[in-house]
N, C-alpha and C positions, 0 to 999 in steps of 0.2 A: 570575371575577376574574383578572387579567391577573396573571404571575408577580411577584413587586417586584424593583426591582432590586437588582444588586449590592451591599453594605454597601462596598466599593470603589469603587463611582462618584462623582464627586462632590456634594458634599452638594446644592449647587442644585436637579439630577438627580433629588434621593431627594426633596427637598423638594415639589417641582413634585408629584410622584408622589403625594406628601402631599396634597398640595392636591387633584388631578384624585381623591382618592380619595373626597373627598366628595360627588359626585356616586352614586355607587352606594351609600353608605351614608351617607346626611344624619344628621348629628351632630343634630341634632333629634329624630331617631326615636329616642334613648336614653331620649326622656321616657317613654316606652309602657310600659306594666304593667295587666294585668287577668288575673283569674285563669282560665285555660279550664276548660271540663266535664271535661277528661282530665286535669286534673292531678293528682299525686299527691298521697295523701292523706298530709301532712307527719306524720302520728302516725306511721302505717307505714312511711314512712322511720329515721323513728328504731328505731323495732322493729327493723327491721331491721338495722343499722345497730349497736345493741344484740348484737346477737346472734355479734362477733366480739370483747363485751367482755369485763370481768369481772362476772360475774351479779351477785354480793354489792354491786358496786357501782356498777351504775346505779340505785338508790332513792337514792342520793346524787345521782347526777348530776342526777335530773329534781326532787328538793325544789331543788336550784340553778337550775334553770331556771324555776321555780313562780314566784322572787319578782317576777319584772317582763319585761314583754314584749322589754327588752333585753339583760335574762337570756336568756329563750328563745332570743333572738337567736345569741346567743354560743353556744347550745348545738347550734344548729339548723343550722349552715354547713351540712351534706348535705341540708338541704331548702334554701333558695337556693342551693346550685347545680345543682341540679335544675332552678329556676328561672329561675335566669339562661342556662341554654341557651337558652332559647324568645326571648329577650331579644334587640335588634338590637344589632349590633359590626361593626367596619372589616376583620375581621381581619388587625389588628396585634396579632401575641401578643407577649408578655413573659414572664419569670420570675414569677409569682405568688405573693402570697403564700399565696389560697384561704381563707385566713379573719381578711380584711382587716378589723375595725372597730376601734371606737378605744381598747378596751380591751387590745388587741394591739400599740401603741405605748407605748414607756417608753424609759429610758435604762439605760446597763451602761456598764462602765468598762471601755475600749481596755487591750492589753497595758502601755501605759505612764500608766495610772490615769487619762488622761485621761476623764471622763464624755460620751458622745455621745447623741443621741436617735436612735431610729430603730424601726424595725421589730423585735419581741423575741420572735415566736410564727411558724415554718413548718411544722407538722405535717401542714399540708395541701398544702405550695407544690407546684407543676407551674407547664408553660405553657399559657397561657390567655390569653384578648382582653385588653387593658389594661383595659376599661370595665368589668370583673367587679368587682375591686379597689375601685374607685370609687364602683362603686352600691353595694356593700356596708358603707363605710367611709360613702357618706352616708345611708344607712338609720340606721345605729348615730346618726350624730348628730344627725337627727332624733327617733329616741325618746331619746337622751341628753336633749335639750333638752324636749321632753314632761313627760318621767319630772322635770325643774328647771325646771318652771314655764312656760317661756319661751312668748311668742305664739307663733302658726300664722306668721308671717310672717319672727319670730325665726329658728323652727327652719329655716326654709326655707332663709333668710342663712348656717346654718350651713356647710349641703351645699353653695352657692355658694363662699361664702370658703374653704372647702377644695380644690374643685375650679379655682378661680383660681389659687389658690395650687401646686398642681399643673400646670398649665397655664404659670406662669410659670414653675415651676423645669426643665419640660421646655426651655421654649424658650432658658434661660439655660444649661443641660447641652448642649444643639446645637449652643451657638456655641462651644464649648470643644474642645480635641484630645480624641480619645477617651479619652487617658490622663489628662488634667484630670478629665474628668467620671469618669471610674470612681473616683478618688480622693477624691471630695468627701465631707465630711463636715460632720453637723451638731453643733456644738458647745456641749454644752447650758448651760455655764455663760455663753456668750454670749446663749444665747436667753433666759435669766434676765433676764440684764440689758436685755433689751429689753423685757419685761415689765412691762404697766402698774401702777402704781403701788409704791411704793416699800415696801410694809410688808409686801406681796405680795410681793416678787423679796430682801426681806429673811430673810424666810418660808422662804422656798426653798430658797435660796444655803444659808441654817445648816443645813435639812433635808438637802441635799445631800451638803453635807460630811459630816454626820454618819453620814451611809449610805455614804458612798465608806469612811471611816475603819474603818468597821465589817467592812469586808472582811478586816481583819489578822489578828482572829479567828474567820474565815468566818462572820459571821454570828451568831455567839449559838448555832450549830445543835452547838458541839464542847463535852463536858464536859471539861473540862483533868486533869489528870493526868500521872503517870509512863508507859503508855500513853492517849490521848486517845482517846475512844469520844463516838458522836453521842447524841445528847439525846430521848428517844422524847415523843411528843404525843398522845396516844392521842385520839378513834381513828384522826386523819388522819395521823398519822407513828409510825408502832411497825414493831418487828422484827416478821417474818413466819419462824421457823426453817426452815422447811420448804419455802422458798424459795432459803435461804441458795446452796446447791450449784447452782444453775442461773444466778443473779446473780453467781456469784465466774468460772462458767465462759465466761459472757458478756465480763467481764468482761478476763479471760486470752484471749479473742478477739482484744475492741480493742488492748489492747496489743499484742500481736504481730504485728496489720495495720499497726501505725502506720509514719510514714513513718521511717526510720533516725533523724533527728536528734532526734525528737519521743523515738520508742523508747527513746533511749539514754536521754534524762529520765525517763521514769517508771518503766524499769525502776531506779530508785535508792527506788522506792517500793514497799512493799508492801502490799496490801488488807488493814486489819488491822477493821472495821466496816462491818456494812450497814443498811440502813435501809429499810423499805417510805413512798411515799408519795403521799395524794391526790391529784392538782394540776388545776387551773381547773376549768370550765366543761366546754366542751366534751373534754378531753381525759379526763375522771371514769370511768373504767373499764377505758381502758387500764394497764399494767405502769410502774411507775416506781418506782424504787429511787436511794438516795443510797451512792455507796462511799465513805468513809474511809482515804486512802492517806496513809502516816505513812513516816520515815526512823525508824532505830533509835535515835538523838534526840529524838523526838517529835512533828519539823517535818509539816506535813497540806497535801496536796489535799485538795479537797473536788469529788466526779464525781457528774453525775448521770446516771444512764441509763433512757431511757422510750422505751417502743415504740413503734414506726412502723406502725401499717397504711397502707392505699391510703388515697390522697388524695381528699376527695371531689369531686375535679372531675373524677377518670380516668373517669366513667360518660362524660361527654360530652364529654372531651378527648383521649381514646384509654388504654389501658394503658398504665405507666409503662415507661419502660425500662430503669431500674435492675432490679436483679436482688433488691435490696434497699431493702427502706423506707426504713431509717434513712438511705444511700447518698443514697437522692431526697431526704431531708428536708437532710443537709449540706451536698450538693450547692444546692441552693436557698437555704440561708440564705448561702451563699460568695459566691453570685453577687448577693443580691439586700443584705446587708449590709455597712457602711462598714468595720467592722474586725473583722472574725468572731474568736472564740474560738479560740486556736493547738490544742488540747487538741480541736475537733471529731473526730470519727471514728464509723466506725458495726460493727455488730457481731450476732452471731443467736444464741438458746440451738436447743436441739435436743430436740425429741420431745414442746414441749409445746402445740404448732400446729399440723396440717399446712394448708399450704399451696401455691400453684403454683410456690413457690422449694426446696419441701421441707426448710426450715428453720427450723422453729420458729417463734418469734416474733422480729419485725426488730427492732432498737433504733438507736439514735443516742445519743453519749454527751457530753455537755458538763461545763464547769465552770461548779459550780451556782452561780447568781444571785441576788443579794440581791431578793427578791419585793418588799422597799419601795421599791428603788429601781429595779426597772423597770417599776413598777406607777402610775406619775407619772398614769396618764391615769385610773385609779380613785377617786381622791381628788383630782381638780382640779375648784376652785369651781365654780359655775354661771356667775360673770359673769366668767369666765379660758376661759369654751369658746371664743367665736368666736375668740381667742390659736390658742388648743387647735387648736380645727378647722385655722386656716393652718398651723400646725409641721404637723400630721399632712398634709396633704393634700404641705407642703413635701417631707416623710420618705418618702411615696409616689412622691414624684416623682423624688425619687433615687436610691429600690432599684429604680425600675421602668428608671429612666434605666441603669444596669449591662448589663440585658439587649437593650434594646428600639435601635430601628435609631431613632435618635433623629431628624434632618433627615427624615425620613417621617412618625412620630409629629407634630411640630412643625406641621410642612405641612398634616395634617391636624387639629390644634386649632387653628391659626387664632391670632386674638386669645381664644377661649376663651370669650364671654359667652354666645354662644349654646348652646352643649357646656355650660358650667356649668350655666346655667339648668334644659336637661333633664335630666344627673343630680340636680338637685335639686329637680325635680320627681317624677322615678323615686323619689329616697328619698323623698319625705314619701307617694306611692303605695305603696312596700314597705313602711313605717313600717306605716301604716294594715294590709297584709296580715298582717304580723309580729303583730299586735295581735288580729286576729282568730283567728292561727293558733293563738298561745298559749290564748285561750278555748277553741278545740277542744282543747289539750293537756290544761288543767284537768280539762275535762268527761272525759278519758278517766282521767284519774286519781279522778274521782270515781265515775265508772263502774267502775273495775276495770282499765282495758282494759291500763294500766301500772300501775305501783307505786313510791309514793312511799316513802321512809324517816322 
């Protein structure tokens, strides 16, 4: 494969290049998926995989994964992309997100409340072929649509309308300065509005508001008081004491890497509450803790901080070059989100991991997100998916559009029908393997070989 060119040349240049690249890698060949005699055996992945969590809580993670093959899905990112190495691509990399499907999309409210849709999960982001992203996000919406009813023919449309959808907002971020396109955002209470029927986008719009507003008191998650202390859920949100000192020291990290103007802010805040907690699918047995940072008034941040292991794409995308998980995981969501969280930063405890950085365990710290409202794609109807699938495939097309040399990209999607067609063919072939693989998950939990909760 000949070198690309320049991101300085111009765009015609990059485009053509686009173009002649389909010859070496026919966008057709994306349809391809069969499972070889050598592939790995997707339990053992996860074993493995396991084995850098929290012991007590993988029985949680895999009764999550039990209920539905696009549970599994969501759990299973390290076995697809195991998979998708064997898989044909252009090699045109991008910022990735690595565990692209569409339960990974929702909305969260910009520094100035506005609500945007976008991408809301990078724990696994690296660079990778843009086509990973894709097949992955249309796999999910094929068993989305399985899992609601829809025809064989339905679900198919799904992975289509997404991938168009994507396909058009590349080519509409190409024709833009670079600075347009890096800027663009999707704006959700517009996408409301375009949303079919009216009792629906009625629906919503009150849903919306009502979760944006809810932000003033983080969430429901603070007991009020003369000092304000978090709200324990037992058994997926409770204090852990014996944790406290490693979470407060983690904590006294990020704040003194931050950058001066950031610093200056939170040092008017002090850690006065911690908090241990579950969160998703796939992420069930890494470290995740909520801070509580109060003024001697009683005013609150609300932090949360979850650990970073390796990305599951680094077995076949080379090792990371952050020195730091959490580093790679902020770094990833900056480049690949519309208005990132100011409060990002990353951070390590010490003595309770060793690892090749010889620093414990990695973290990443944000300001924590209302779970109803950026969880929009968990609870949207069955007959609001094919909506669903265009916003998402649109959202794709935007974070990937940030990184990717876009008049090349372009050049080589073409008009897109034929490129759609085979990633949605790939998904309703992965959907299918997803489904089988899960049965082998069951059978080893009924076997012994793991252990459900």
């Amino acid at each position: 494969m000949k070198p690309a060119k320049s991101p300085l040349a111009p765009r015609i240049e990059r485009y053509r290049e686009g173009q002649a690249q389909r010859h070496q890698a026919p966008r057709r060949a994306n349809a391809d998926w069969s499972a070889s005699d050598k592939r790995t055996d997707p339990v053992d992945i996860l074993i493995r995989q396991g084995e850098s969590r929290i012991r007590e809580l993988l029985p949680v993670r895999y009764a999550r994964m039990r209920a539905s093959p696009l549970a599994f899905l969501r759990g299973a990112a390290a076995v697809m992309a195991s998979d998708l190495a064997t898989t044909s691509h252009a090699g045109i990399n991008v910022q990735s997100c690595g565990d692209c499907h569409l339960n990974n999309f929702g909305s969260y409210a910009t520094p100035e409340g506005m609500p945007v849709f976008d991408i809301n999960d990078f724990d696994e982001t690296s660079t990778a072929p843009f086509e990973w992203d894709l097949k992955r996000l249309a796999t999910s919406l094929v068993l989305a649509g399985r899992e609601g009813g829809l025809s064989s023919r339905e679900c198919r449309m799904l992975a289509i309308d997404m991938t168009q959808a994507y396909v058009a907002e590349i080519i509409r971020l190409a024709e833009m300065t670079p600075f347009q396109a890096w800027n663009a955002r999707i704006d959700l209470m517009r996408v409301i509005d375009e949303m079919p029927g009216h009792r629906t986008r009625d629906k919503l719009r009150q849903r919306l508001m009502r979760q944006i507003a809810s932000m003033v008191n983080q969430f429901g998650m603070i007991e009020p008081g003369t000092m304000p202390t978090l709200r324990e859920n037992p058994p997926l949100v409770q204090r852990i004491p014996n944790q406290d000192d490693s979470v407060r020291h983690a904590f006294a990290r990020y704040v003194a890497q931050l950058p001066p103007e950031r610093r200056i802010l939170m040092e008017r805040y002090a850690l006065t509450d911690i908090i241990f907690k579950v969160v998703g699918i796939g992420s069930v047995g890494t470290f995740c803790a909520l801070g509580l940072f109060s003024t001697a008034d009683g005013e609150t941040i609300l932090l949360q901080i979850k650990e970073a292991q390796s990305s599951v794409l680094e077995n076949n995308t080379g090792i990371s070059t952050f020195a730091n998980h959490g580093e790679r995981v902020v770094v990833g969501q900056r480049i690949m989100q519309a208005a990132s969280d100011a409060f990002l930063g990353w951070t390590h405890s010490v003595g309770q991991r060793n690892d090749a950085a010889g620093a414990g365990r990695h973290f990443y710290v944000r300001q924590t997100k209302d779970s109803r409202l950026a969880a929009i794609g968990e609870r949207i109807e069955d007959e609001l998916l094919p909506f669903y699938a265009q916003l998402c495939g649109h959202a794709l097309g935007r974070a990937h559009g940030r990184s990717a040399d876009l008049p090349l990209l372009a050049g080589y999607l073409g008009r897109g029908r034929g490129f759609a067609d085979a990633i949605a063919q790939f998904g309703v072939r992965y959907a299918s393997q997803t489904e089988k693989d899960w049965q082998v998950f069951n059978r080893a939990i009924a076997d012994g070989r793991i252990e459900e909760g």
